[in-house]
N, C-alpha and C positions, 0 to 999 in steps of 0.2 A: 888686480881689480880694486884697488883701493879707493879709486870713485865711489861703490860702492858702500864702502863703509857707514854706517853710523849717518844715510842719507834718508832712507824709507823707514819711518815710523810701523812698528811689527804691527801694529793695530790697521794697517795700509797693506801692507804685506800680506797677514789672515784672510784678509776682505777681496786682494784681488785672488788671490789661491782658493778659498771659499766662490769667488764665483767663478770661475774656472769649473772648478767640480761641480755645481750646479750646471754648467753652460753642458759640461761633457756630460752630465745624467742626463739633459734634458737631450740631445742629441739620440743620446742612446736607446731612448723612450724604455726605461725601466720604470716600474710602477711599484715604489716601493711596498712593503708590508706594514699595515697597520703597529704591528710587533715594533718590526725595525726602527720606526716614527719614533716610536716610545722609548726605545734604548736609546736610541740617536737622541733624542730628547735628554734623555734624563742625563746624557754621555756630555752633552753639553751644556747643559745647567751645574755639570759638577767641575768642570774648566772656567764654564764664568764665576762660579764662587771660587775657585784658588786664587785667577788672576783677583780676581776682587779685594782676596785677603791678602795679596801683594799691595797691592793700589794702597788698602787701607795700612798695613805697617808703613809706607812712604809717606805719607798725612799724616800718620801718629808722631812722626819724624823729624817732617817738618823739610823734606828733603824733595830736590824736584822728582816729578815721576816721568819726566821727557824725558824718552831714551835718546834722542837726538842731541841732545847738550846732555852727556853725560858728564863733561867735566865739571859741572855748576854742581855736582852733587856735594853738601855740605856735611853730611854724615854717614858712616857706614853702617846697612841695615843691617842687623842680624837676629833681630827678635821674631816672635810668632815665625809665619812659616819660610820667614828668610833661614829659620835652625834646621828647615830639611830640606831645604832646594835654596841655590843662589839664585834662581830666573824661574820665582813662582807665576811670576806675568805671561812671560814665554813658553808656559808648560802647560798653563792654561790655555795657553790660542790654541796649542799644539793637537791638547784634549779635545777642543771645541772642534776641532776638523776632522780628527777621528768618530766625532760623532756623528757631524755631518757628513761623512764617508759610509758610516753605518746605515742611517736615518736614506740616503740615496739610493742604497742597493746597489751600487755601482762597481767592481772591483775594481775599474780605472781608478775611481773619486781616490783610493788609498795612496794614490802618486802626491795629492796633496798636503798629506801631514810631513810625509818625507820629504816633498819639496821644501814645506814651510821650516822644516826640523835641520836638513842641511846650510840653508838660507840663510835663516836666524843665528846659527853657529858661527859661519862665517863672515858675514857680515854685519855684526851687531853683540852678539856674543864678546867674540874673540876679542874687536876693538874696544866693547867698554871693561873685561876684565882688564886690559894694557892700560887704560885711563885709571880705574879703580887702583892698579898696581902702584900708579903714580902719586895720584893723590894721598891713598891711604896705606903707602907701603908694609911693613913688615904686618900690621894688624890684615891686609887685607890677603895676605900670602897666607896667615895663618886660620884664617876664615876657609880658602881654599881647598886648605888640605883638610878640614874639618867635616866640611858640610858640599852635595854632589852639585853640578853644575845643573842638571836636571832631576 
């Protein structure tokens, strides 16, 4: 399924999986819990600041943040929190759906992080680590075995 590859922008990807799980809570007519609002809340306020502090090491950079053209990247990140995750963008959306999986009350909604978590591995993952390999070889092998994928 190589069509796929490195064609849906993960910010597209979140958004249709995010409403998905909204479509099936609202189906479900679950009434979440005040509580739950709140964790779910605060579960995705703390996914939009990691991807955020991805976003911002790629600007400090100077490097494109289009996951779609990954090969125009001109430098390899590894500062702030590119040192404890290689796809702190990706681990953010991932967060932000776990919250809104929470915030829903839903236990179907939980198919969405895992969908979005499979997804993003293989179709976007996988191909820009083979580009990064290319571009930035031995440094980026050694990034690899340094620092977790997630």
């Amino acid at each position: 399924m190589k069509v796929l590859e490195n064609k849906i922008p993960p910010p597209i990807v979140m958004s249709i999986i995010g409403a998905a799980m909204v479509s099936t809570s609202f189906f479900a007519q679950n009434t979440p819990h005040p509580a739950q609002i709140g964790i779910g809340s605060a579960i995705i306020f703390a996914g939009f600041s990691l991807a955020g502090l991805g976003v911002r090491e790629f600007r400090k950079s100077k490097t494109t943040i289009n996951p779609v053209m990954v090969d125009s990247a001109v430098v390899l990140v590894t500062s702030g929190v590119f040192r404890r995750t290689r796809n702190p963008m990706y681990l953010g959306f991932a967060v932000m759906l776990v919250g809104l999986a929470i915030a829903l009350r839903n236990p179907l909604a939980f198919v969405g992080p895992l969908a979005f978590f499979l997804y993003i591995n293989k179709f976007q993952i996988g191909p820009e680590e083979r580009a990064m390999e290319r571009r930035f070889g031995a440094a980026y092998k050694e990034y690899k075995q340094t620092v977790r994928r997630w």
